[in-house]
C-alpha positions in Angstrom: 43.4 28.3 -2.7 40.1 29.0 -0.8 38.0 28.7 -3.9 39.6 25.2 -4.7 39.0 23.5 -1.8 35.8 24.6 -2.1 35.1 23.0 -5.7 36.6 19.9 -3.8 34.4 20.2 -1.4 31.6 20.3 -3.5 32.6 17.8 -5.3 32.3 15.3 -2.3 29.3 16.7 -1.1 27.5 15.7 -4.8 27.9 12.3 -3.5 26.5 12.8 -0.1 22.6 11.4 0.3 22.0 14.6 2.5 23.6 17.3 3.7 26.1 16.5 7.1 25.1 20.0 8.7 22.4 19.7 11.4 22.0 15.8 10.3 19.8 14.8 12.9 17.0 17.3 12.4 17.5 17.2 8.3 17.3 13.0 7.6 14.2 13.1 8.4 12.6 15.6 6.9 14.6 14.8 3.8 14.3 11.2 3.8 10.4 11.4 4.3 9.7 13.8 1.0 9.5 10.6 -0.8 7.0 8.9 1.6 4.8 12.0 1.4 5.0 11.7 -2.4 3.6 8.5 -2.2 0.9 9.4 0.6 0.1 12.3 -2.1 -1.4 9.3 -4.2 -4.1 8.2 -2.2 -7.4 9.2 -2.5 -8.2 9.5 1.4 -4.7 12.2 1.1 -5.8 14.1 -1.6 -7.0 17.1 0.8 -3.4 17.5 1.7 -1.6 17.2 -1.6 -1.3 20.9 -1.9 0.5 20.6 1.3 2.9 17.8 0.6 3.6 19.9 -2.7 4.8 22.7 -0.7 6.8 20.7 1.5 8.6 18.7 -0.5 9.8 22.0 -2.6 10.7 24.0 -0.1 13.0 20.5 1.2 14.6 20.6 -2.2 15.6 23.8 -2.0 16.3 23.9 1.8 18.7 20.8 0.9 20.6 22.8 -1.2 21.5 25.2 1.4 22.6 22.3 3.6 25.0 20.9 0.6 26.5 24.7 0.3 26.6 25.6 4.1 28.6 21.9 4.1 31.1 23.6 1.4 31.4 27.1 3.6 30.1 28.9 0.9 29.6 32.6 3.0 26.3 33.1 0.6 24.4 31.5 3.2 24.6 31.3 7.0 24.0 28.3 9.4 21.5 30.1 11.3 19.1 30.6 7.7 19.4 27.1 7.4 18.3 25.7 10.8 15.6 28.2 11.0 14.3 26.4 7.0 14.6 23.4 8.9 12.6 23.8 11.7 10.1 25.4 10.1 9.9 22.1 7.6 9.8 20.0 11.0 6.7 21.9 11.8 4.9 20.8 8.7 6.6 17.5 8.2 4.8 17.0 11.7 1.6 18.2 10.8 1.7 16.4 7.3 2.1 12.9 10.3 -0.4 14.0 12.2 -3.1 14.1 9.0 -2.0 11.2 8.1 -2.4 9.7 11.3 -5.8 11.3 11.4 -6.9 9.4 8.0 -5.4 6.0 9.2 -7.4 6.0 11.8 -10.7 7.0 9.8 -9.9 4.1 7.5 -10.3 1.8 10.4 -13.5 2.7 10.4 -14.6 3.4 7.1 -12.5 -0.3 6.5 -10.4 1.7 4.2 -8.4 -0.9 3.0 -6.3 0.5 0.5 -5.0 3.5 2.6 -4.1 1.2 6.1 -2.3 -1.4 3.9 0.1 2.2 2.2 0.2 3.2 5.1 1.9 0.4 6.9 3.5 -0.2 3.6 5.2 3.1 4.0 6.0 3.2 7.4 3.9 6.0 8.7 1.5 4.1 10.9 3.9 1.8 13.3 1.9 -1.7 13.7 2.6 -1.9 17.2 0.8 1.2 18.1 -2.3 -0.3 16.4 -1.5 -4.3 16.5 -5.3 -5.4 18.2 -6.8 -2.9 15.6 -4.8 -3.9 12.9 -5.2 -8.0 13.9 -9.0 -7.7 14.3 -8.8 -5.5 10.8 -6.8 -8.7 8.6 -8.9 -11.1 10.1 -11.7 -9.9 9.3 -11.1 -8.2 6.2 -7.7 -9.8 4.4 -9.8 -12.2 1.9 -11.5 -9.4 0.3 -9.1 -6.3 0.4 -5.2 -6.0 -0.2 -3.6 -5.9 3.2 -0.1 -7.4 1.9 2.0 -5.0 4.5 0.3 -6.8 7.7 1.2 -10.3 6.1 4.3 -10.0 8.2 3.0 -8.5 11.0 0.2 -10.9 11.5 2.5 -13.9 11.2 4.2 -12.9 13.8 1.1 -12.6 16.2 0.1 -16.1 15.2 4.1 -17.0 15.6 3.8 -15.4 19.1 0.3 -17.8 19.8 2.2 -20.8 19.1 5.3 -20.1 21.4 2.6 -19.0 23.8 0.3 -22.0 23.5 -2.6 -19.6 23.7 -5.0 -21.0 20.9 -5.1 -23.7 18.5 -4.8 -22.5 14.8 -6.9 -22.9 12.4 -5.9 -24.9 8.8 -5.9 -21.5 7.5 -3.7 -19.5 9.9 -1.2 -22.8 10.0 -1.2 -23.1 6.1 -0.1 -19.0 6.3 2.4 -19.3 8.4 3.8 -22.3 6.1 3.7 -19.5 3.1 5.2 -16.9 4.9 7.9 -19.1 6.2 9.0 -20.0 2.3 8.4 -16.5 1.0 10.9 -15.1 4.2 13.5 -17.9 3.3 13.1 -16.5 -0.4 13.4 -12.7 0.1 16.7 -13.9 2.7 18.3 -15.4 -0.1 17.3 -12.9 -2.8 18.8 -10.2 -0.5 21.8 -11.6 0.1 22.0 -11.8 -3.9 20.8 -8.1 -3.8 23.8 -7.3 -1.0 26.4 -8.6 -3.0 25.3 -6.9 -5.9 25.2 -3.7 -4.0 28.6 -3.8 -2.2 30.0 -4.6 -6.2 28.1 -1.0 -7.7 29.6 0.8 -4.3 33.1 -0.6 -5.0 32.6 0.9 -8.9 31.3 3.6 -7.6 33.9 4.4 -5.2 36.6 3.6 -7.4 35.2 6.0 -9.7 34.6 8.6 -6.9 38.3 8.2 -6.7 39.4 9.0 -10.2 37.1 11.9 -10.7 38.8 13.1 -7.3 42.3 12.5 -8.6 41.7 14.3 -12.4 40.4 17.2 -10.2 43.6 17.5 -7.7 45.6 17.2 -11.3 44.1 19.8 -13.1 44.0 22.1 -10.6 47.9 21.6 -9.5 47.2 19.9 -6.1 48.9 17.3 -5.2 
């Protein structure tokens, strides 16, 4: 009986994102392996891509333990598992900290390229850096790709204008005209993209289901 309610719990656990045990500590370092990937990428990251390498396989294999401690499978123990995880905190931290480190030598170097991934991929928080990152676009948007501040710098102008601060330019009204029709836009193609979603997750559930029910059936559970 034991070892079929633990092939059912497996089963449900396939369809988890991450592992439930010790949740709060393990998202993150889960969810982040595929912003490091991306970090890996950039030229100004390169001296850490052995890093990031190590980290995101020893999270792939740390996340399986999670999945089995979820199924109480006795091969591994809880305490094995939260020590993996804090010691992947420990470099998930320092892989931040590096990449904090090259954000803020881009500045100066006006590394466009890696503050515009950056921000893209949510390591650098804008608010922590909005007068560096304002005087950056302003000076430097016509010439470099700084796509992830569009937003952000919008809303400073927006902020301006409610504020009655300055008077803006033709070029700083005629952006906040674009990014007004590009936001109504990506509103309407997410609420295409939402309903689309919610009609894959009723599939998929439904199928969840039957694979769930063949299961009970073969193995005489009712």
């Amino acid at each position: 009986m034991k070892h079929i309610l633990l092939l059912l719990t497996i089963s449900l656990t396939l369809f988890a994102q991450n592992p439930r045990s010790f949740a709060a500590l393990g998202d993150v370092i889960y969810d982040d392996v595929a912003t490091f990937e991306k970090l890996k990428t950039l030229p100004s990251m390169q001296e850490f891509s052995r890093d990031i390498d190590s980290y995101s396989s020893e999270a792939k294999k740390t996340k399986e333990m999670g999945f089995l401690i979820d199924a109480k499978d006795k091969s591994v123990d809880a305490k094995s598992y939260l020590a993996a995880l804090r010691k992947l905190s420990e470099k998930h931290d320092m892989i931040m900290e590096n990449s904090t480190k090259r954000f803020k030598e881009a500045l100066h170097d006006e590394d466009g390229e890696t503050i515009n991934a950056m921000v893209e991929y949510g390591v650098i928080d804008t608010e922590d850096y909005d007068k560096e990152l304002i005087n950056y676009y302003e000076e430097f948007n016509e010439d470099q790709n700084l796509s992830s501040l569009n937003g952000f710098y919008t809303k400073y102008l927006t902020s301006l204008v409610k504020e009655k601060k300055v008077e803006l330019t033709e070029a700083q009204r005629e952006q906040l005209a674009n990014e007004a029709n590009i936001k109504r836009m990506r509103a309407k193609n997410e609420a295409k993209d939402a309903k689309l979603a919610k009609s894959v997750k009723e599939e998929q559930d439904r199928e969840k289901k039957k694979v769930l029910d063949e299961q009970k059936k073969e193995l005489g559970i009712n």
